[in-house]
N, C-alpha and C positions, 0 to 999 in steps of 0.2 A: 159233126163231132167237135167235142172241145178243145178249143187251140193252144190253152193252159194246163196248168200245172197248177192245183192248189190245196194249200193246207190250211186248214179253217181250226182255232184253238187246241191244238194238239200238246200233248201233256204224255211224259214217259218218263219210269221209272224203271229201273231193273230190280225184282224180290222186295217190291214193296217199299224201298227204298227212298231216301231222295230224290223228288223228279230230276231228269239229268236234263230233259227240256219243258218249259216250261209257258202254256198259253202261248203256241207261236199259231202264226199265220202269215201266209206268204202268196203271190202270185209270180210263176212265171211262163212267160210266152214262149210258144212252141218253137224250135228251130233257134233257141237263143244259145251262146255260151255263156253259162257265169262261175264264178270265182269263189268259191264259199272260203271264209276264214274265220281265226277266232283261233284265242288260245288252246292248249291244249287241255285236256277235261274238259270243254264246254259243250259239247255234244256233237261236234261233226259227223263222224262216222255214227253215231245211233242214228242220227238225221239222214245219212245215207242209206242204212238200214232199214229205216223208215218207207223211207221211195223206193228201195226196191222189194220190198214187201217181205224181208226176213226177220221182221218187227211186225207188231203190231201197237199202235197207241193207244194210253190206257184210256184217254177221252179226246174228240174232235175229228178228223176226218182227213181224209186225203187224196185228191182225187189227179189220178194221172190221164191231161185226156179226154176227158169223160170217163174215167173207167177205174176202180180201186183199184190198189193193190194188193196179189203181184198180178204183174202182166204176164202174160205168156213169154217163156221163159226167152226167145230171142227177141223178144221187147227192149228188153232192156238190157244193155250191157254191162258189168261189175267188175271194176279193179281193184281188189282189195289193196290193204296196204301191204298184206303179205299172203301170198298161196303155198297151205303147210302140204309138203308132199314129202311124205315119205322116203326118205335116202336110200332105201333096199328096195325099193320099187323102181325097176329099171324104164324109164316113160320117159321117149324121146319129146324133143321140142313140137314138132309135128302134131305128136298126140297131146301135148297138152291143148294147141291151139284148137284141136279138130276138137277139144272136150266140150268147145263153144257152141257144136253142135248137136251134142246130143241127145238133147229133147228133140230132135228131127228125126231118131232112127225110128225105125219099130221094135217090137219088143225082141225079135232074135234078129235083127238088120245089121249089117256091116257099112262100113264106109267105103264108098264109091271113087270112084276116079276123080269123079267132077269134085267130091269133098277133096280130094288130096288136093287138085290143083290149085280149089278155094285157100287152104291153108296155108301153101306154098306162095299163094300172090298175095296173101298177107304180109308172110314174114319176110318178101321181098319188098314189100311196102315198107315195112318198119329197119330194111335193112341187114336184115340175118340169115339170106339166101343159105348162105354157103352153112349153116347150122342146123338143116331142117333133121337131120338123122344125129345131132349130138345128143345126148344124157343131157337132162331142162336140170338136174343140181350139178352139171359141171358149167355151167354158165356162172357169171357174174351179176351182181344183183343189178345195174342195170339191164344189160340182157333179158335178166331174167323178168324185170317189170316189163320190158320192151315186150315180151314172147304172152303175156297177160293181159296187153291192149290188143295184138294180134287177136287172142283167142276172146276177148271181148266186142272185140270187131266184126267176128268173123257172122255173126250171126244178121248183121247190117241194122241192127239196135234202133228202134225212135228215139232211146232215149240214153244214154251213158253214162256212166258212174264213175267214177274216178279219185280212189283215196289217196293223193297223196304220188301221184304217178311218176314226178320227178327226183323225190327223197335219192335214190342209188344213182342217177344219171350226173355227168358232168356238163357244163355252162351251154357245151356246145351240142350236146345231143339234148339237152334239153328246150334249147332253140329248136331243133329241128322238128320235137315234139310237139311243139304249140303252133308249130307253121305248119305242121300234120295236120292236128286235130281243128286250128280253123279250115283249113281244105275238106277236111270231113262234113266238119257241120255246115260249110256250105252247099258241097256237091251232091250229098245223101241227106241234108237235110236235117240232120241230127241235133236233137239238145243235149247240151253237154252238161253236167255239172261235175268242176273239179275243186278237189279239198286241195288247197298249198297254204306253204308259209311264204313263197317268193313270190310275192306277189307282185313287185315291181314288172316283172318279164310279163305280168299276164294283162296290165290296167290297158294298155292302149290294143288289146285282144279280145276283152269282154264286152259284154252288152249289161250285166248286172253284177253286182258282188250282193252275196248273204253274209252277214257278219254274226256268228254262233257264240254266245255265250251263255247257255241256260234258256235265251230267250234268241230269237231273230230280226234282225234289223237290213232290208233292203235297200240299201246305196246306189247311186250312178258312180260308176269308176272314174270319172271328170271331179265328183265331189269329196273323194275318200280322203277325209287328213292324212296328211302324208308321214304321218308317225305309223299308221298304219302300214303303210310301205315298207316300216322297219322291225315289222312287228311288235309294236307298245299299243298295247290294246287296251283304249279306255273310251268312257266316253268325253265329251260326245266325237261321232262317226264322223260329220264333214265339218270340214273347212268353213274356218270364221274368218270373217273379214276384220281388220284391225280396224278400230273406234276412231 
């Protein structure tokens, strides 16, 4: 089996449009975490979409693996940037996490015991014990992004997606996020790839950063100009040594 991750000149547009990415090609190694950044507009989240196979490109290839996209749906984990749920649909936190299961039911299957306890040592994981029976829109938006790593986790994913997963959280729970999700990808093996703009919290946590602007540009986090750290995205990518 292939121990990579790779995109070989892929090219996307949305309705014929402007490609929003553009000839990218990328490699990465299995069980790594890396940092994708880049302005906004330059195709992250399509690029996410991409790997998890809710896209398709209009030319080039993409191979998870050995294997196209999509994988089998607990393959791969997805945190959107936001999960639209419906305010009059009363759907406790619990059930959203178990929703990570549900290509495992059958077609008239219920969830199980062992499914509830799986869900509950989630969100004891992430912290939210005492929330497992609250309303998932009377939470707060971190919470709420916290209860969508749960339910992306819960499936035990090869590979993880991640848009953007600190945006609602504050300094300190977002520490406690990246000191999560490297225990993940060490313990379970997991590759992780996460969309931020804070990227400072993440350099001395990654093994790779993508840098997204239309096109892809693969970095060492040791080399990344450190304008990049502040968000001023130009090029070029690394650090030049004074003349």
């Amino acid at each position: 089996m292939t121990e990579t991750i790779e995109a070989h000149s892929i090219s996307f547009s949305y309705e014929k449009k402007s490609p929003i990415l553009h000839n990218v090609s990328f490699s990465i190694e299995k069980k790594s975490f890396v940092a994708m950044i880049g302005p906004n507009g330059g195709g992250k989240t399509t690029l996410l979409n991409l790997l998890a196979g809710l896209e398709k490109p209009d030319t080039g290839s993409i191979s998870l693996f050995g294997e196209n996209p999509p994988l089998h749906p607990t393959s791969v984990g997805y945190v959107p940037q936001n999960l639209a749920v419906e305010a009059s649909i009363p759907i406790t936190v619990t059930e959203v996490v178990l929703g990570g299961l549900l290509s495992q039911l059958p077609l008239w299957g219920s969830f199980s015991k062992q499914h509830y306890d799986k869900a509950h040592h989630f969100l004891e994981t992430i912290g939210l014990t005492n929330y497992c029976n609250k309303a998932f829109q009377s939470l707060s938006g971190g919470q709420k992004q916290r209860v969508l790593i749960a339910r992306a986790l819960i499936g035990e994913p090869s590979l993880l997606l991640l848009d953007e997963p600190t945006a609602h959280l504050d300094a300190h729970i977002e520490e406690e996020l990246y000191s999560f999700l490297v225990d993940i990808q060490k313990e379970k093996k997991t590759t992780i790839i996460l969309v931020s703009h804070q990227i400072q919290s993440l350099l001395s946590r990654v093994d790779l950063i993508l840098s997204v602007h239309g096109t892809v540009e693969t970095v060492a986090p040791k080399a990344l100009c450190e304008h990049f750290a502040l968000g001023l995205y130009h090029p070029p990518l690394i650090e030049r040594s004074a003349p």
